[in-house]
N, C-alpha and C positions, 0 to 999 in steps of 0.2 A: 161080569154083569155090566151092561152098556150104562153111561152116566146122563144123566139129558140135563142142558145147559138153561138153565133161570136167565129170562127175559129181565132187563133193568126197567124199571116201571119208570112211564114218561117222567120229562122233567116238567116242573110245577107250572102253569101258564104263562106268572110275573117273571120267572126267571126266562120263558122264551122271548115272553113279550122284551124284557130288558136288554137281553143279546141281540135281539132285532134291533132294538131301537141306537144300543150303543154300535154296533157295526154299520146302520146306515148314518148315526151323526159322526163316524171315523171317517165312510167315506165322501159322506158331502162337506167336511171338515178337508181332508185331502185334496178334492173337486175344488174346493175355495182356495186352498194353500196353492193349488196347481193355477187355477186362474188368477189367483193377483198374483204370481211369480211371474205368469205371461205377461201381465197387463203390469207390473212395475221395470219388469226388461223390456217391454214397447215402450214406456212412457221415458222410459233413460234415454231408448235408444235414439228418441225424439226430442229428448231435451235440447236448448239451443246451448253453446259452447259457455264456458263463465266470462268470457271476452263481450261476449253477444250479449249477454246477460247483464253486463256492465254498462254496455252502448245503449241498452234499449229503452226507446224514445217516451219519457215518461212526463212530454209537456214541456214548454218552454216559460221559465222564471227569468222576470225581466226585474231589476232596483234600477230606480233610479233615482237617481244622485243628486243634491245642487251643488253649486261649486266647490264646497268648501270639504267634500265627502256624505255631507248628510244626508242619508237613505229620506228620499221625500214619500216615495212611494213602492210595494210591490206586487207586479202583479203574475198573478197565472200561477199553479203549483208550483210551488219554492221547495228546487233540487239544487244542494249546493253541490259544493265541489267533492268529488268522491273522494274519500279516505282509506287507501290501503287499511289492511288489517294489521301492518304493523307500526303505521301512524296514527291508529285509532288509541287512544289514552288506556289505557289498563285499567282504569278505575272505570272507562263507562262500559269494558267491555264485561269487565267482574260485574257493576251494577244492572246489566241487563239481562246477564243469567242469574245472578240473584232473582231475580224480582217475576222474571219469564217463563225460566225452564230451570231449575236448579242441576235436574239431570241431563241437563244439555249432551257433559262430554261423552254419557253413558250410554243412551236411546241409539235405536237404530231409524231415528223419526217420528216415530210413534213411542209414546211413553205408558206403557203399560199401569205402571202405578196411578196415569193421572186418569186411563181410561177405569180404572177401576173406582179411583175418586169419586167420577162423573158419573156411575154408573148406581154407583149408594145414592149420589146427591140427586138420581130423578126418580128410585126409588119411595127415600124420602119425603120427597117434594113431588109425588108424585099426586095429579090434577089440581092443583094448585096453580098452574098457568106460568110458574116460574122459567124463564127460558135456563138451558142448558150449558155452562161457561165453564171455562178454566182448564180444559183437557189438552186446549192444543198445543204444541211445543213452537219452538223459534224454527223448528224447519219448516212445521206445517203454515204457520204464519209466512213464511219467503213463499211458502207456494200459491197461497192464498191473494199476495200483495202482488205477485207479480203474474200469475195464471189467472187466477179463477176471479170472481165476486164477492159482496160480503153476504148476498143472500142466504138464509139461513134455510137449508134444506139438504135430505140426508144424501141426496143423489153428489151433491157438492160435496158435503163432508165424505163422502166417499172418495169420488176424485183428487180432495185435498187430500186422502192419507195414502193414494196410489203415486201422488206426485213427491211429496214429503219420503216417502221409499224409495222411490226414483232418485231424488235428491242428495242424497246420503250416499247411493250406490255409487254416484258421480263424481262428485266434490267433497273436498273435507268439509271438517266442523271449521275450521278456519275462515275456506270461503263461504259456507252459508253465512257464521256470523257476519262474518264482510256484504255479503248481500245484505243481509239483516239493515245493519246499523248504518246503510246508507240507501234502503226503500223505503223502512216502515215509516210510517204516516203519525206525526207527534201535536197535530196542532196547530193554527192559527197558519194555515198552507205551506206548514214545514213538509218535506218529504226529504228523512236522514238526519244525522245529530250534526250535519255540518249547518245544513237549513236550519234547523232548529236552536244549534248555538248561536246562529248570527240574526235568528228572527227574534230570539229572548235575550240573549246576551250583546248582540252587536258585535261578536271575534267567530272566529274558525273555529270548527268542532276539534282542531288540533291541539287547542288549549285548554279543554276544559278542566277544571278539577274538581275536587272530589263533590262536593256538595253541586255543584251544578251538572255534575252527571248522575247526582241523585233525582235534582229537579226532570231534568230529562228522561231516565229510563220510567219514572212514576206517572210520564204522562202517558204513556202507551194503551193502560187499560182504560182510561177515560181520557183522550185528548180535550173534549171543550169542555170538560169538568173539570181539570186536573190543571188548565191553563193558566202559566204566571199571569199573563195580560187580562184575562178574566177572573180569577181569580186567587188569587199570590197565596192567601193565606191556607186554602184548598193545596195547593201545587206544595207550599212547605210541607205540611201535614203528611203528604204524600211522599214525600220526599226524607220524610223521617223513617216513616214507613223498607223504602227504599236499602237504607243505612242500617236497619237493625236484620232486616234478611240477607247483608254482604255480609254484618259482624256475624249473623248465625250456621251460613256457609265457610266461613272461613276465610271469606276475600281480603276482609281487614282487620285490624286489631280494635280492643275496646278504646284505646286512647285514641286510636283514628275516625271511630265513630262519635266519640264524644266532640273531636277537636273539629269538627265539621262542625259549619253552622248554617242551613239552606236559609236562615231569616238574611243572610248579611250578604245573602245573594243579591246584585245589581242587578235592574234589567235595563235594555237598551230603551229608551225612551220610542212609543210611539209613532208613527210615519206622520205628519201632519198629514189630515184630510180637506181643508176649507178651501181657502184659495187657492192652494198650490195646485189642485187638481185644474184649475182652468192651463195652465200650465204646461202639469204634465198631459193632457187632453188636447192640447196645441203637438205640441211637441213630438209623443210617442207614433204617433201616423206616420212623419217622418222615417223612419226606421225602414220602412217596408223598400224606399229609393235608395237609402244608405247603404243597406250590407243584405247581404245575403243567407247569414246565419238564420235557423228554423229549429233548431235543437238544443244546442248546447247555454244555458243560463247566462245571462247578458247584464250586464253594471254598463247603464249607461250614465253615463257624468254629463253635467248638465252648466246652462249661463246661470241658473237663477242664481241669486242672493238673498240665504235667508232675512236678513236684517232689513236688505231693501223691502221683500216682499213683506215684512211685516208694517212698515213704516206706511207701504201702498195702500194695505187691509184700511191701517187706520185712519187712512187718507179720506179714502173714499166713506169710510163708515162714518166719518166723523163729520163731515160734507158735506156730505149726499142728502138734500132736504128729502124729508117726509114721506113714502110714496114715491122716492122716486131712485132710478138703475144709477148705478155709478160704474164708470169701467177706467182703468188705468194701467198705461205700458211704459216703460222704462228701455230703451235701447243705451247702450256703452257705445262709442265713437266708432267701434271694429262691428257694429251689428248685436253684439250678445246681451238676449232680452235678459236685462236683470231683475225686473220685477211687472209680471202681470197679474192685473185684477179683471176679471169677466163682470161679476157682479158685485151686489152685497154679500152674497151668501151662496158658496157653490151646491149646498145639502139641497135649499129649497129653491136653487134655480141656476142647471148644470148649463145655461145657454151664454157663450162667451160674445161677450159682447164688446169684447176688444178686438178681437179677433173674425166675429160673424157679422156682427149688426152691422148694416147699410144705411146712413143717417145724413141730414143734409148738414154740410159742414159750416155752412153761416160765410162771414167774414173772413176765418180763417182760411178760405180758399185762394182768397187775395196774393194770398203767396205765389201763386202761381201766375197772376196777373202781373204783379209788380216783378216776377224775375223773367218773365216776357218780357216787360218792357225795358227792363234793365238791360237784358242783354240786346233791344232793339238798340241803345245806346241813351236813353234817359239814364239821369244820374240823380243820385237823392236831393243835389240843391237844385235843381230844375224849377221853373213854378209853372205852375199851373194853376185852373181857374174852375175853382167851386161853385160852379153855375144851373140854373134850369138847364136841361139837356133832355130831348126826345131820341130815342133809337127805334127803328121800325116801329110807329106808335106807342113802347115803352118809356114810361117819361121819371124814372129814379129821382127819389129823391133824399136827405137827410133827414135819419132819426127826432134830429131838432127841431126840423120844419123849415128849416132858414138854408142859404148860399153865403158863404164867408170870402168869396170871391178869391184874388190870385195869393197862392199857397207854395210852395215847397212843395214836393212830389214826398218828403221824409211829413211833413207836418200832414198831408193826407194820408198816409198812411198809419201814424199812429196814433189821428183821430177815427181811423176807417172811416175816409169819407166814400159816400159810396156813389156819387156823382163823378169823381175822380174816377175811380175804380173802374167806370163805363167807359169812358173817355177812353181810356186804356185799352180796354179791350176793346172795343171798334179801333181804334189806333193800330195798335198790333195786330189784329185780326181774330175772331173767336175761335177757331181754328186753332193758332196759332199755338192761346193758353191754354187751347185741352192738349197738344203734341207737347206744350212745356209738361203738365201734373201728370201725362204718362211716361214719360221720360222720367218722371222723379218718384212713379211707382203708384201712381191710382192705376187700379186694376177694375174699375167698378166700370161703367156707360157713362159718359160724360156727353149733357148734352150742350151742342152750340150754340144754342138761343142767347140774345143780349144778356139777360138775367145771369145766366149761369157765372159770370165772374162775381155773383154776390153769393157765390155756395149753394144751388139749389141745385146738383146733382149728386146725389148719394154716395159717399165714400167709408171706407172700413177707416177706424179710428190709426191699425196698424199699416196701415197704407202713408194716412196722414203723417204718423209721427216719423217714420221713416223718411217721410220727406223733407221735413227739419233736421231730420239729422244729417241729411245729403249736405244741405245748404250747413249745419255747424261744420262739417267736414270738409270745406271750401271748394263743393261744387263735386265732389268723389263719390260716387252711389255707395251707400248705406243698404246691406240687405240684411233683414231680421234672421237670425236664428237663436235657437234653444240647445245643440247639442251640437258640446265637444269634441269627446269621443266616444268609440265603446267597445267594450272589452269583452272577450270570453276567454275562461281560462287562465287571465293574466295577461293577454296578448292583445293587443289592442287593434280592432277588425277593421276600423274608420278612426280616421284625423280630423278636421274642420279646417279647412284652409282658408284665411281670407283672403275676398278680393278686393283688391284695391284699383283695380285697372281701367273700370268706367269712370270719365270722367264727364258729367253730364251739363255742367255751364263752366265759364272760366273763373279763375278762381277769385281776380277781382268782379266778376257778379255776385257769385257769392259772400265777399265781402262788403259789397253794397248793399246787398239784401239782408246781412246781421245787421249792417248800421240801422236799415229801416225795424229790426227787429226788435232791438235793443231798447230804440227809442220811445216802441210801444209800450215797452215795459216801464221805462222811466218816468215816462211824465202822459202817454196813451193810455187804452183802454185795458192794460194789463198790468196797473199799479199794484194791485191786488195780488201781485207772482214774483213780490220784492222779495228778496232772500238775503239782503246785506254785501250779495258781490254780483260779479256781472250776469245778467241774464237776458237771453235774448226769445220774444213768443208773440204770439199775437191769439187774440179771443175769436171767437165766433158763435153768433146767438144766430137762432133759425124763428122761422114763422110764426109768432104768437106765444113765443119763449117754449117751443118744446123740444129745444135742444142747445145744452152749454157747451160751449168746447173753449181748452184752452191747451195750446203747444209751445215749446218754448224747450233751450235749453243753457247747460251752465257747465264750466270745469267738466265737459267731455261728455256729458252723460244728459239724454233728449226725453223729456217726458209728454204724454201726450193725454189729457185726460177730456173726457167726453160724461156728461150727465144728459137725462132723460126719463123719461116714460115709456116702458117696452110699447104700450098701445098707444104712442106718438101725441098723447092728450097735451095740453097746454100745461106749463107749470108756472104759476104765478113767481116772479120775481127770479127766476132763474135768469141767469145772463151770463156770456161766459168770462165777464170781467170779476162776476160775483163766487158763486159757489166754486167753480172748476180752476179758477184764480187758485182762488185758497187752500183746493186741494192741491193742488200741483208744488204751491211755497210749503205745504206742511211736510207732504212728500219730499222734498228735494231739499228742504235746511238739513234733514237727516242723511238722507242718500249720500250728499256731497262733502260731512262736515269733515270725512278725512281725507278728503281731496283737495289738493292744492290749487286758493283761487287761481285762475285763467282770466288773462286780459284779453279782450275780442282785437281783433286787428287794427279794428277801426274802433275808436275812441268815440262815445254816445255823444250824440249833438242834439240841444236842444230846440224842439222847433220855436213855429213863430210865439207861439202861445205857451206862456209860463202855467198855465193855469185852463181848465176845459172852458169853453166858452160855454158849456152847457152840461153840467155834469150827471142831467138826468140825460140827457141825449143818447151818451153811450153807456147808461150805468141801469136805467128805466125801463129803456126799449130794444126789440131788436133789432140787430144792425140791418137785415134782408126781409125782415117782417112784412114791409106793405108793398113789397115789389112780388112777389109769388103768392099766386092761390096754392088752394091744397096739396093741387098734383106737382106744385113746381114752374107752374107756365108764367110767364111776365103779367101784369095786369098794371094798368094804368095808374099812374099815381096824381095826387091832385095838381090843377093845373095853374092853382099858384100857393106859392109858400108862405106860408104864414107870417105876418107882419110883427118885425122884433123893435123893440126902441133902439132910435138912434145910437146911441152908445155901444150897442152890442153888435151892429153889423159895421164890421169891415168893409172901410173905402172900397170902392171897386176900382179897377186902373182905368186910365182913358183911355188906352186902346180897344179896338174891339175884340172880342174874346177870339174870334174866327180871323184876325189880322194876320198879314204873310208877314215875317221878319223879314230884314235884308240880305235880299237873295247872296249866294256864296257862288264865287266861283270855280267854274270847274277848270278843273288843270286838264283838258282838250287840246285837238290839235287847232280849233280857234284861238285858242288863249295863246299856245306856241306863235302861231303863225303873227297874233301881234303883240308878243312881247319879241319878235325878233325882229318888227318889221316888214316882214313879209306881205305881199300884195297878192291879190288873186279873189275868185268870190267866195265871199263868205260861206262856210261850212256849217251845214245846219248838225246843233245837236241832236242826239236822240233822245228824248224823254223819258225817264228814270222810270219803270213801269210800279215803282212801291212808294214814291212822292206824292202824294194828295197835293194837286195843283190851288193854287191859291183861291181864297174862296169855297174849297172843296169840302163840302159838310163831314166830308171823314176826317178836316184835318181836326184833332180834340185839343193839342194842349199849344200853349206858348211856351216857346222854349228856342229863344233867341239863339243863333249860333248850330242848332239842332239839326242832322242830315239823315232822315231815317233811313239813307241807305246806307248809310256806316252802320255796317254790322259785324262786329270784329269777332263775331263768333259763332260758328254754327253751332 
């Protein structure tokens, strides 16, 4: 009897519904496992080499240095020096997988347990608006720091766990950590625990120990929270923190956690910010002519001196009336700026005013006058004659009001006569004086109008003082600089070599021109710039007193300080024998007090005058004030001088101011032909084309014996 076979009655809905559902999430599980296998061997296959990865260009970190090594400033992302993995200290490499990825050596990139963590914690927290943290490991962070962004979306987080796979399949854990712990990003523009040892600690990340690579690895999850420099007691806390996750891994022992103390951690003191920034703002533009380097982290070493530039600060702050800019420079005999001041205050006004401002120099332009006429062959005992004088309808006259008639060429200049001071420049020629102060380094337009020998052509303070220091350096150009050397790597990229080789007047003009320098300082209009040993400077007040200048140097080292009004307004009682005086001695007793006094060549002579015949003359008013209007142009001055009692005006000579001395002869073949005897007709000389013929209203001064075409020096 045939058997007939019973049908299995379907299986239940949920059980087919379930076998669907688990066979299509096997295979789009599969599909997945197959596409990021593809997409983590593309992304390897693309990775760049761990060499490349090393070199690549993450920003250029500039320190720079003042003389003595102290970091003044840095800038730009701060990449120190990179740290092999097996110079990196044990304790920061233990404290950073402590505190990071504990299962650093175990993951294959991704850390399953933390994706699990993350995944309760947004549960949880779920709409709550809590953001989502703590999953990623030290590889996905390399990928992160050096591929992607920190933008927070899942298309990234994606890509960071295709690269992080990539990453691993690559390189060991050795070199990820090695990438690690000389990318990641710690703070206050560290980038790497070398940057960051030497941005908090001031050393190499090659030294660190235990506690301060506790401080270090605890800054990673909040760098501006966690910062010593912002906040120390934050950064310890964290840093305790740090210490009990090494002791709970296993990295250290109880008595190494204990015997750590992150409070007794040092930090490196601060970069000054205030004036040293005028500075380094001079200075760092420099670089771009010097070397070549665009990658690798640069320690440029520098002239300044901290101590001088503090001394300068206080110089000028302490000086500097009410309302009003103070700027101050410091050159060393070799050039090297040891102390510059731009302003009061570089936070509320980054405008160098050492270095930028174009301002009329007053009196102290005279320098320039007198080593003109120095080297025409006037000599400091010369006399000359303090008289009414007209030039092209400009008619100068003295502060005082009065003519003190025949003078020493040393005793008008360390009264800054400025009647004299004309005489001179028409003498020499106006010409002449502006090829002399570009020759000694004004770089500004200088115009040739009569006036302009009483300072009414704008020049940079750094201009000026560098020209005093040409003439302290007997006549050897003097050029400014800020930077030594500089380094990368340890190797040093640029030298500073100086020069010494322009030699711009001879070296006894130059010492004629300290004697006249000296003497202003002694017993002239720059009493006020005594400092107990030799000093040589001269003042300069401008138009309606809105502008002090006072130059001058001592024992090797040239300061040159300037007061004012950025909006050129008048400043009552400013004068540069007054304020800028004072700064300049307060400045320079300090600067100099461990340098060895220096005698000038020439021994100070005092002039005719023991005593000012007028001490409001050069102390009251300014020295070029009622000779230039606004713009600087000559204007008429009155056309007679004010009536002083007998007693106070000095004889005048009998001669006449415009008299020829007795003529000199020339050594000609006239003169040959009758000192030998010789008969035949007289030989006519030729006429000296730079002799003012007798009576010749260019000729300005008496000076018996005097051949302005002796000119022993080009």
């Amino acid at each position: 009897m045939a058997t007939r076979t019973r049908k299995r009655p379907p299986a239940p809905r949920w059980r087919r519904i379930l076998l669907w559902t688990l066979g299509s999430g096997l295979a789009l599980l599969l599909l997945a496992a197959l596409g990021l296998t593809v997409a983590v061997m593309n992304a390897r296959a693309n990775l760049p080499s761990f060499g490349e990865l090393k070199s690549s260009p993450n920003g250029q970190m500039i320190r720079v240095r003042a003389a003595d090594g102290t970091i003044l400033v840095s800038l730009g992302p701060s990449y120190g020096e990179w740290i092999p993995y097996d110079e990196i200290p044990p304790v920061m490499r233990d404290a950073m997988v402590a505190v990071e990825d504990r299962r650093f050596r175990s993951h294959w990139g991704v850390d399953p347990v933390a994706i699990a963590r993350i995944i309760k914690f947004a549960i949880d927290n779920h709409g709550n608006g809590r953001r989502l943290q703590g999953a990623s490991t030290i590889t996905q962070q390399v990928a992160r720091t050096i591929f992607l962004s920190n933008s927070y979306t899942v298309s990234r987080k994606l890509r960071e766990v295709v690269l992080a796979l990539a990453l691993e399949r690559k390189f060991t854990k050795d070199q990820i950590l090695e990438l690690y712990l000389n990318k990641v990003y710690f703070g206050g523009g560290a980038y790497g625990i070398d940057a960051a040892s030497r941005r908090f600690f001031g050393h190499p990340g090659t030294s660190l120990d235990l506690s301060e690579a506790a401080v270090v690895a605890g800054l990673v999850k909040a760098p501006s929270r966690y910062s010593p420099t912002a906040d120390a007691e934050a950064a310890v806390g964290r840093a305790g923190v740090v210490l009990e996750l090494m002791q709970e891994t296993g990295a250290i022992s109880a008595s190494e956690a204990a015997s750590a103390d992150p409070h007794a951690v040092k930090l490196a003191p601060e970069p000054k910010q205030n004036s040293v920034r005028y500075f380094t703002d001079w200075a760092l533009p420099q670089l771009e002519t010097l070397i070549d380097e665009t990658d690798a982290p640069l320690d440029v070493w520098t002239t300044l001196d901290l101590s001088m530039q503090r001394a300068a600060d206080q110089a000028i702050r302490a000086n500097a009336p009410a309302g009003v800019q103070g700027a101050l420079l410091s050159l060393d005999r070799d050039g090297a700026v040891r102390a510059m001041v731009g302003g009061k205050d570089y936070v509320s006004s980054i405008y160098n005013r050492a270095t930028q401002a174009t301002r009329q120099p007053g009196s102290a332009f005279k320098l320039f006058v007198y080593l003109a006429a120095l080297e025409a062959g006037y000599k400091p005992e010369d006399q000359v004659v303090d008289e009414p004088v007209t030039i092209n309808g400009w008619s100068p006259r003295n502060s005082s009001g009065r003519f003190n008639g025949s003078m020493s060429l040393r005793s008008a200049f360390a009264y800054s006569i400025n009647t004299v001071a004309a005489k001179l420049g028409r003498d020499v020629g106006y010409t002449t004086v502006a090829d002399m102060a570009r020759r000694f380094g004004i770089t500004t337009p200088i115009d040739t109008r009569p006036a302009m020998v009483l300072g009414t052509s704008d020049v940079r303070l750094i201009d000026m003082t560098r020209a005093f220091a040409s003439v302290s350096q007997k006549g050897v150009a003097v050029t400014p600089y800020g930077i030594t050397r500089v380094t990368a790597g340890g190797s040093v990229i640029f030298q500073h070599q100086v020069d010494t080789s322009r030699v711009l007047v001879a070296p006894y003009v130059a010492a004629q021109m300290t004697d006249l320098l000296q003497t202003a300082v002694a017993t002239g209009t720059g009493r006020a710039a005594q400092i107990g040993r030799p000093v040589a400077g001269k003042t300069g007040t401008t138009s309606s007193n809105k502008d002090g200048w006072f130059l001058g140097f001592s024992s090797g080292l040239t300061t040159g300080v300037w007061m004012g009004r950025d909006d050129a307004r008048a400043v009552g009682g400013l004068q540069g024998g007054t304020a800028p005086a004072r700064a300049f001695a307060s400045f320079m007793q300090k600067a100099v007090a461990s340098r060895p006094i220096e005698n000038f060549e020439t021994q100070v002579t005092l002039p005719e005058w023991q005593e000012e015949p007028d001490a409001e003359s050069y102390y009251g008013e300014p020295d070029n004030g009622v000779f230039v209007d606004e713009n600087g142009y000559p204007v008429e001055g009155p056309s007679e001088p004010e009536e002083l009692p007998p007693a106070q005006v000095q004889q005048q000579p009998t001669r006449t101011p415009y008299e020829e001395p007795a003529p000199r002869e020339t050594l000609d073949q006239e003169w040959l032909d009758r000192a030998i005897g010789r008969t035949g007709p007289p030989r006519e000389s030729a006429p000296s084309p730079r002799r003012p013929a007798p009576g010749d209203p260019r000729r300005s001064v008496e000076r018996p014996g005097y051949d302005p075409d002796a000119r022993p020096y080009q």
